[in-house]
N, C-alpha and C positions, 0 to 999 in steps of 0.2 A: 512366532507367526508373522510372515510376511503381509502388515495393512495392505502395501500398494504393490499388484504384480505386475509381473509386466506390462501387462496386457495396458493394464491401466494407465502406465508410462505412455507408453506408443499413443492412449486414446488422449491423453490429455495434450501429447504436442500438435495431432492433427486438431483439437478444438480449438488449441491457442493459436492456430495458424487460420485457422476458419474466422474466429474472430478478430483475427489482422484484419486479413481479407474484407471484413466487414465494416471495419473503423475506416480502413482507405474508402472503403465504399462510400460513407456516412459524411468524411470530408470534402471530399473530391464530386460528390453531390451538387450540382449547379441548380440550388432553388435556396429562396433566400430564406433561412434557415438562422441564428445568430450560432454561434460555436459552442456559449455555455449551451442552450440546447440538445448539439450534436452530442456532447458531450455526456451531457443526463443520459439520453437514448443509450449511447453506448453503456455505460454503469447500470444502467435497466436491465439491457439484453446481455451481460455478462453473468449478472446477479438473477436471473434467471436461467441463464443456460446452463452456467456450471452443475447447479444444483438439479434442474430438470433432466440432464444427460444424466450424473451419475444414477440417482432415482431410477431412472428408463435399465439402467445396464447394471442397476446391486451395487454401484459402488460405493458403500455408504463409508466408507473411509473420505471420499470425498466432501460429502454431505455435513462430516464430522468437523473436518477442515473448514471447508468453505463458513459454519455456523459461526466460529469462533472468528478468524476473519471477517467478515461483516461485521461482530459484535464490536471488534477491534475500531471497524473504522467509522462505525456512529461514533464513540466515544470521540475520535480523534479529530471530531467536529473542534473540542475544547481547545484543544494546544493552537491548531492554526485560528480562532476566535483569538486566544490570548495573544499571539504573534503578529497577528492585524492589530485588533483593536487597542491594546494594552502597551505593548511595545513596539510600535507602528514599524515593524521590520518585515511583512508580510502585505503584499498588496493581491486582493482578489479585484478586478476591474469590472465593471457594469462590462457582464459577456450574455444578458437577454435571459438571464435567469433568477428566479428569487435567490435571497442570502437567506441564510440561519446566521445571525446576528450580522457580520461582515464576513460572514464566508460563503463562496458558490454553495448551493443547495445538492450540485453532483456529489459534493465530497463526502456527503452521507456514507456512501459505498465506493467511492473511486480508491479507498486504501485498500479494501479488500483483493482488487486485482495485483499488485502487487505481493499482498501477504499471502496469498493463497497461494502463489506460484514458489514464491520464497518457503515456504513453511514442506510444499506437496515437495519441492527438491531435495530439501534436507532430509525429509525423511525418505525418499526413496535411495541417495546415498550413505545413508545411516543401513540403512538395511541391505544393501549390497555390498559396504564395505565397512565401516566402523563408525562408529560417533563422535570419532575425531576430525574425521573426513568429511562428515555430514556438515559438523560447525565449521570447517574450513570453507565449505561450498555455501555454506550460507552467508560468511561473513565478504565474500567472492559476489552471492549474488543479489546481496543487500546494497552492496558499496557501485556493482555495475548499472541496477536497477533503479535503485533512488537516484545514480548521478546522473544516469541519463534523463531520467523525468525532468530534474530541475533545470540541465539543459537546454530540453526541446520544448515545457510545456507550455514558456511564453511565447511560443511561434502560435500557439492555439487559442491567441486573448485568455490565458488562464492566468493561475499568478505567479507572483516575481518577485523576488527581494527589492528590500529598498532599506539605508541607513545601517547598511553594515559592509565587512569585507568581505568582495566576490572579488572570482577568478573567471576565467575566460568564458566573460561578459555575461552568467547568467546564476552562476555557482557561488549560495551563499557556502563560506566557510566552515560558519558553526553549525551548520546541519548537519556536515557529512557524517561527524560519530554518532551523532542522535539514531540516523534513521538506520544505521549497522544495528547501533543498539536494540533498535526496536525488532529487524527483523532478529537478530539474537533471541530476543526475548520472548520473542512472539512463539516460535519453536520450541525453548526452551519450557517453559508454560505451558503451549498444547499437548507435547511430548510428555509431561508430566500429568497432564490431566484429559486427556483424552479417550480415558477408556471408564470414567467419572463421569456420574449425572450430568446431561446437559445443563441445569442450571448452574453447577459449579461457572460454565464459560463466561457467566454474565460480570460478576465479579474479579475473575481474572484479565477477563479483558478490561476493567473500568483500570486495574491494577496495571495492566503493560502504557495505557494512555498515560497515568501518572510520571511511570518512569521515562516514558516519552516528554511526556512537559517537564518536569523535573532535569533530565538532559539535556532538553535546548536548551533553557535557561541558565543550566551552571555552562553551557560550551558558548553560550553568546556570552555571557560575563567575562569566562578567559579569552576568549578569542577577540573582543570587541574591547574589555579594559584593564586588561592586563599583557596579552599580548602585541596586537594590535594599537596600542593605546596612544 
């Protein structure tokens, strides 16, 4: 049984284009606003859209996704807390918004837009072509997704690395396999339990943040004192 049909392909690029649409709108906004703010907003009206459209249109393959995603990126409060506070390799900056320990308050749900997208691809290529194809597109659109975030996201006063080895001037090193990994895993995981009691997500997601912390940490130790060293 195909989860996602077409139809649901084609709606999900017109949303995530809707909600471009919306984020230019939100920055490009000339009222003085500070960016963590903009930024909440946006992760509000994501975290509610996704889930309100599918809702509206049956698609509860969405609904199923998007649950497990968000549970993902509470959790994922911990890693970047430990990355700031603990191994001072992660700076979130005073951007006009409370912190959850030393992290922006957005980041509650800002993972989820990434993993939902990562996760909703995989399986739509898994089911049109193989599952081979599927993990290739994921590991494709883990590696495009994450690198671009870390990227661009300091143009947004969000956060930045600091006391490790980057590359063109924003790209910490040791993150790049982590966050593959995690969309791996994150797939990997729902794929296997997705047609499982919603409670089961609660647990599995605390389980993919682990191996999220668990990965930075062995790739910032090779990368920072043993490679780099």
């Amino acid at each position: 049984m195909n989860l996602i049909r077409q139809r649901d392909f084609i709606d999900a690029i017109i949303l995530h284009l809707i909600f471009a649409a919306i984020a230019m709108i939100i920055f490009l906004i000339p009222i003085n606003i500070e960016n963590g703010i903009r930024i909440f907003i946006l992760v509000l009206i994501y975290n509610v859209l996704i889930p309100s459209y599918a809702y509206y249109k049956k698609y509860f393959s969405w609904i199923n996704i998007w649950i497990f995603c968000f549970l993902i990126s509470i959790f994922q409060i911990f890693p970047d807390w430990f990355l700031s506070a603990v191994l001072n390799i992660l700076v979130f900056p005073e951007d006009g918004l409370f912190k959850i320990g030393t992290v922006s308050g957005y980041m509650f749900g800002l993972w989820s837009i990434p993993l939902f997208i990562i996760v909703f691809l995989t399986l739509k290529i898994k089911e049109s072509h193989s599952q081979k194809s599927g993990y290739m597109l994921n590991v494709f659109a883990s590696f495009l997704i994450f690198t671009i975030s870390e990227l661009t996201i300091w143009m947004l006063g969000s956060w930045y690395p600091q006391n490790v080895t980057i590359i063109f001037g924003h790209l910490a090193v040791y993150i790049i396999i982590p966050e593959i990994i995690l969309g791996i895993s994150s797939y990997y995981f729902y794929d296997f339990i997705k047609e499982k009691p919603q409670l089961i997500k609660i647990p599995i997601s605390f389980l993919i943040m682990l191996i999220y912390q668990g990965a930075a940490t062995f790739f910032y130790f090779i990368f920072e004192y043993i490679i780099f060293y």
